[in-house]
N, C-alpha and C positions, 0 to 999 in steps of 0.2 A: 406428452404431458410432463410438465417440469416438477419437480419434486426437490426436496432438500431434507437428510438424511443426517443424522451423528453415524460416526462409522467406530466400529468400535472391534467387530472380529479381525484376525489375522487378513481373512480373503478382501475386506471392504477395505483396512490401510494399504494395500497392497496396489488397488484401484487407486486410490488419493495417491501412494507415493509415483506410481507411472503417468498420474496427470501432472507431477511436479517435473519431472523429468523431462518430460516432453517439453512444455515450457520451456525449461530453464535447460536445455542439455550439453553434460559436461563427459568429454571424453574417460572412459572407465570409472567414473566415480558416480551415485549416487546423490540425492542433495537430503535426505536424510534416511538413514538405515532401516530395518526393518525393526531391529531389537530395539534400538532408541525407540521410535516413533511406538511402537507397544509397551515401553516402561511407563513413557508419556499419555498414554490416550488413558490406561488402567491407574495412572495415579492422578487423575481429572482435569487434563487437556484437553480440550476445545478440538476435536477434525472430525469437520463436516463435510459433503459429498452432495453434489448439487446433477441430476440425474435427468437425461432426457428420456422419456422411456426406460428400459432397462438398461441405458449405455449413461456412465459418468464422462460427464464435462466441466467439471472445474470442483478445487477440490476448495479447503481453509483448514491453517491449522494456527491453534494459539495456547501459549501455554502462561499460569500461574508468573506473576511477578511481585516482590514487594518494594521496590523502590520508585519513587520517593513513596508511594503511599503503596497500598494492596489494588493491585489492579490485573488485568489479563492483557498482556503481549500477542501481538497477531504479528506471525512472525512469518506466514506465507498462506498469499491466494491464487490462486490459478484456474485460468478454462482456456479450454482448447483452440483455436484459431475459430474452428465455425459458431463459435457460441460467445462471442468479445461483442460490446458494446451493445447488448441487445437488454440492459436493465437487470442481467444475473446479480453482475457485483453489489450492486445495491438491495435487492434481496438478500443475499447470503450477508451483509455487514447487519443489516436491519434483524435477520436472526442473530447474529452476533451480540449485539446489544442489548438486547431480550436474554440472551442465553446470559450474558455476563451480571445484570441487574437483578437477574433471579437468583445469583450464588453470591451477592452481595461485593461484586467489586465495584471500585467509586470510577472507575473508568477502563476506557481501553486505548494502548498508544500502538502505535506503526508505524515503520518506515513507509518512505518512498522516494523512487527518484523524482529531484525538481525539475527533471529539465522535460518529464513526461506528462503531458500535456491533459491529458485525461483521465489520470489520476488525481493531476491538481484539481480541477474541475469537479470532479468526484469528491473528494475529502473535503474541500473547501465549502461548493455549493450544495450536493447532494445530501451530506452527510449534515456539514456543518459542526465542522471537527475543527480543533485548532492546530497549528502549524506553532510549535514550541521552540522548536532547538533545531541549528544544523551544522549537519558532522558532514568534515569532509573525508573524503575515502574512509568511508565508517567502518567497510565491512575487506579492506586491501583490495586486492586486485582479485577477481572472480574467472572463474576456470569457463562457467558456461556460454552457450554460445551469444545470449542476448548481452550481458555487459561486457565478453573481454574486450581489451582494447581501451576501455574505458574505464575513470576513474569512479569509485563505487560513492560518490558522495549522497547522502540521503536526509532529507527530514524527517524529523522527529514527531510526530500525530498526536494530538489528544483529543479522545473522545466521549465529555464525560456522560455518565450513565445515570446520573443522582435525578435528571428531571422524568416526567409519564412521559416522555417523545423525544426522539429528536430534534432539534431545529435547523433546517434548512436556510441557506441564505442566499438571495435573487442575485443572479448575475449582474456584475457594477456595468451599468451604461454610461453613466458620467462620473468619473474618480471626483473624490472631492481635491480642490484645490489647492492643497497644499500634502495631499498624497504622494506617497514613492510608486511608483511601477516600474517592477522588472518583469521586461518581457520575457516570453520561450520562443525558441526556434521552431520548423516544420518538426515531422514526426522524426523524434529525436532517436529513434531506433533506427529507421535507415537511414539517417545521415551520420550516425554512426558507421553503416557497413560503408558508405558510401563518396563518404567524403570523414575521414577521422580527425583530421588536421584541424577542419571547421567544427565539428563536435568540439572538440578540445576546444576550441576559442570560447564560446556558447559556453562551456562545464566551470571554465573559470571565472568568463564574468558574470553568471552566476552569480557562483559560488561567492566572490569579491563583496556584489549587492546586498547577497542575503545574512553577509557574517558583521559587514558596516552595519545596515539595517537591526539588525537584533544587538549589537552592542551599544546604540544611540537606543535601545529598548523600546524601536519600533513591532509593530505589530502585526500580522497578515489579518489584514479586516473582511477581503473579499478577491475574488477573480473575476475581470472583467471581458467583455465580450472580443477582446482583441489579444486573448489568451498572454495577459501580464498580472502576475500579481499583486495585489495593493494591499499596500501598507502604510499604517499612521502611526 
């Protein structure tokens, strides 16, 4: 039975910070501390814990922001390998949203990488989030094992929180005609390990697309079924 939990004792962040780790793992370092992550949870941070039976599989952590406006930053989500793609993420953001309209923030933003194919998918369609701003190598160069080698560029997420639901939006079958689509590559995590030369081609023109595209103050309206995003 699936369950989804606020973790709030020392033994439950402890659970969240080892499903972070795994994800993301970086030689002798942690991705965040124990004492931080307990300053943050006790002074009213967002780390939730999404549990299959008694065993955690994917954790969410988000913490208080006030720029531009007052909102909640989700600053990391994670599940385990056996439990990816199976409709978690979308529950644990769907409590997210709930959790952040009941303490009165006017939204929620996140990163993510563009060139991840199911996350765009996710944010765009599932969610029905907007795609604001993007940074390249936002966060420098990352120690752990899923980004090194690779440049950290990321978009910028807005998810606002002001309406009773969120709205989702249908996958684009036919772009309108006078749309931009930038495509994505295969699953850009192994041809990261696999081919990096070709990642890097794919990270920059990108990158190139989506930094033209927003300063002609184009817009991400939709993802389409041939995994491009469109923009008007």
């Amino acid at each position: 039975m699936i369950e989804l939990r606020e973790l709030h004792s020392l033994q439950d962040q402890f659970h969240a910070r080892m499903i972070f780790d795994t994800v993301w793992p970086a030689m002798n370092e942690t991705q965040v501390t124990a004492n931080m992550l307990q300053a943050l949870v006790h002074s009213g941070s967002y780390l939730v814990g999404i549990f299959d039976g008694a065993k955690i599989v994917g954790a969410s952590f988000a913490f208080p922001s006030i720029e531009p406006e007052i909102h909640l930053h989700s600053h990391m989500t994670a599940f385990i390998a056996t439990h990816r793609d199976q409709g978690l993420g979308t529950m644990l953001k769907m409590h997210q949203w709930q959790w952040a309209k009941e303490r009165g923030y006017s939204s929620i933003t996140w990163t993510f990488d563009p060139l991840v194919r199911r996350n765009a998918r996710l944010n765009i369609l599932k969610l029905g989030a907007d795609l604001i701003e993007y940074h390249p190598n936002f966060y420098g160069n990352m120690a752990d094992e899923l980004n090194m080698g690779d440049e950290s560029d990321r978009i910028l997420v807005r998810w606002d929180t002001s309406g009773l639901k969120p709205a989702p939006r249908i996958e684009c079958a036919d772009a309108p005609y006078d749309a931009e689509l930038i495509a994505l590559p295969e699953e850009i995590i192994e041809l990261r390990r696999s081919e990096p030369e070709r990642s890097n081609r794919y990270r920059l023109e990108v990158r190139e697309a989506f930094l033209t595209a927003f300063a002609a103050k184009k817009k991400v309206t939709g993802f389409s079924a041939n995994n491009e995003y469109v923009l008007e």
